[in-house]
One Martini backbone bead per residue (centre of mass of N, CA, C, O) as a GRO file, in nm:
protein
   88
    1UNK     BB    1   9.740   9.163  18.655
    2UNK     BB    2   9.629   9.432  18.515
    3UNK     BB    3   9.382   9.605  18.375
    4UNK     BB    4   9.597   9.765  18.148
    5UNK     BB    5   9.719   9.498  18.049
    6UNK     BB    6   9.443   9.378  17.974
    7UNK     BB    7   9.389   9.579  17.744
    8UNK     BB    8   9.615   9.521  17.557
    9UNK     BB    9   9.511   9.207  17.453
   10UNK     BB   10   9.225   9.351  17.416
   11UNK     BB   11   8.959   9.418  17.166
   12UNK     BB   12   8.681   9.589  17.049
   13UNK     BB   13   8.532   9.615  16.804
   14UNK     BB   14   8.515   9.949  16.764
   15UNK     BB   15   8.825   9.953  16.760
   16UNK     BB   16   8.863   9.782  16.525
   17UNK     BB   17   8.708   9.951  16.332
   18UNK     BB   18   8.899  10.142  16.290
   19UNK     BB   19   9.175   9.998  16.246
   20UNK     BB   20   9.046   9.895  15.946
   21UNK     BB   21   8.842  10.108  15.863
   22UNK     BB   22   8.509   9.997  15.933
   23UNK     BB   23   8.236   9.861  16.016
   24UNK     BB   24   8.085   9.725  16.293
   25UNK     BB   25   7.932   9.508  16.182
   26UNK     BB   26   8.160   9.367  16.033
   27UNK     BB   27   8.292   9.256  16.251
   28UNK     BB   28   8.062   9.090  16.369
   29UNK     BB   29   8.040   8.913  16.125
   30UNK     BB   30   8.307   8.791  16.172
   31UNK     BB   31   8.213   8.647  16.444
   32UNK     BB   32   7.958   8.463  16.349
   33UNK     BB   33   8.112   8.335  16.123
   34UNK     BB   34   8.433   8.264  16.271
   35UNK     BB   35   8.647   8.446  16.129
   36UNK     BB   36   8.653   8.609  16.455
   37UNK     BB   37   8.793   8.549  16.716
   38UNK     BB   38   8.588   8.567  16.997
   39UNK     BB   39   8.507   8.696  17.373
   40UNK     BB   40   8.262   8.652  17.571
   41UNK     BB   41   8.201   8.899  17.915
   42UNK     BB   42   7.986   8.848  17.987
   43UNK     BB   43   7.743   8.773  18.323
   44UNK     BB   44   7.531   8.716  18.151
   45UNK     BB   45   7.345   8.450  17.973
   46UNK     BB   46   7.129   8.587  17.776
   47UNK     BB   47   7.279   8.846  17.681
   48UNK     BB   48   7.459   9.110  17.587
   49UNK     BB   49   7.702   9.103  17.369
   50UNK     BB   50   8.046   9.122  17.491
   51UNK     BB   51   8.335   9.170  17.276
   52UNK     BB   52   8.697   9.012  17.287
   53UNK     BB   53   9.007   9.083  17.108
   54UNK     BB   54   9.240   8.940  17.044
   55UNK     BB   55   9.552   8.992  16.903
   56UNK     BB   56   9.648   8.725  16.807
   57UNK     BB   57   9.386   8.662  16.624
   58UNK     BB   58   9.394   8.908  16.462
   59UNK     BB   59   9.612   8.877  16.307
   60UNK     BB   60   9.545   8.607  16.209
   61UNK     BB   61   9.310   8.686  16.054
   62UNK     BB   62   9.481   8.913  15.854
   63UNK     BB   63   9.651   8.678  15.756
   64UNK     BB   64   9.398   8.506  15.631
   65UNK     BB   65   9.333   8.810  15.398
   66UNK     BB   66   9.615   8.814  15.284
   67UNK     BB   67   9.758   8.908  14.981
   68UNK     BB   68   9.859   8.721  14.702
   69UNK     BB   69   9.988   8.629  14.487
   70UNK     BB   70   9.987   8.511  14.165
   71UNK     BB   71  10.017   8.269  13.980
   72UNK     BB   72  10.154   8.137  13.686
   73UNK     BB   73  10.041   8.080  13.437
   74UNK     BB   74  10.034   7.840  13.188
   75UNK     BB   75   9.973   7.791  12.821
   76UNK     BB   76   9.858   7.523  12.628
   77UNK     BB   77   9.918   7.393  12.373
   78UNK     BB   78   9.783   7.265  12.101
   79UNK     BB   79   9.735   7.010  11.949
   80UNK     BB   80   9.797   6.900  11.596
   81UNK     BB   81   9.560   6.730  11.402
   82UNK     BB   82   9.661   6.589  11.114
   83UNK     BB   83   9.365   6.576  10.994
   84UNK     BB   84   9.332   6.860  11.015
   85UNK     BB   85   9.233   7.159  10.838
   86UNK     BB   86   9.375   7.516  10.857
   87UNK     BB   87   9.200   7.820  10.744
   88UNK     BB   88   9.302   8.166  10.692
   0.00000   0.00000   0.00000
């Protein structure tokens, strides 16, 4: 595998902000909150993290953000009480 393809199998917060058009903040947000799978591949640990995300991770994260319809809810009418008169 060559550098270039693995460059392509994963991407940089900053890049990934870009494509979302949000700010890098809200990615690093969505890492640490562990709604986006990222691989820290720092040299040392204990140091500034370098984060990279897998395209399949980004996918499935946009895949559990993406809106879907809404059911249609039923409204139920109440039934009325023999004993009570309702007057209009």
């Amino acid at each position: 595998m060559t550098p270039a393809t693995s460059a392509r199998r994963y991407r940089t917060p900053p890049t990934v902000a870009r494509e979302l058009a949000v700010n890098v903040s809200k990615v690093l947000c969505w890492i640490r909150s562990g709604q986006l799978v990222a691989i820290n591949v720092v040299e040392r640990l204990g140091g500034r993290p370098r984060w990279r995300i897998a395209i399949a991770d980004l996918e499935a994260f946009l895949a559990s953000r993406t809106a879907r319809p809404a059911t249609k809810t039923t409204r139920r009418r109440r039934k009325a009480d023999p004993q009570v008169i309702e007057f209009f």
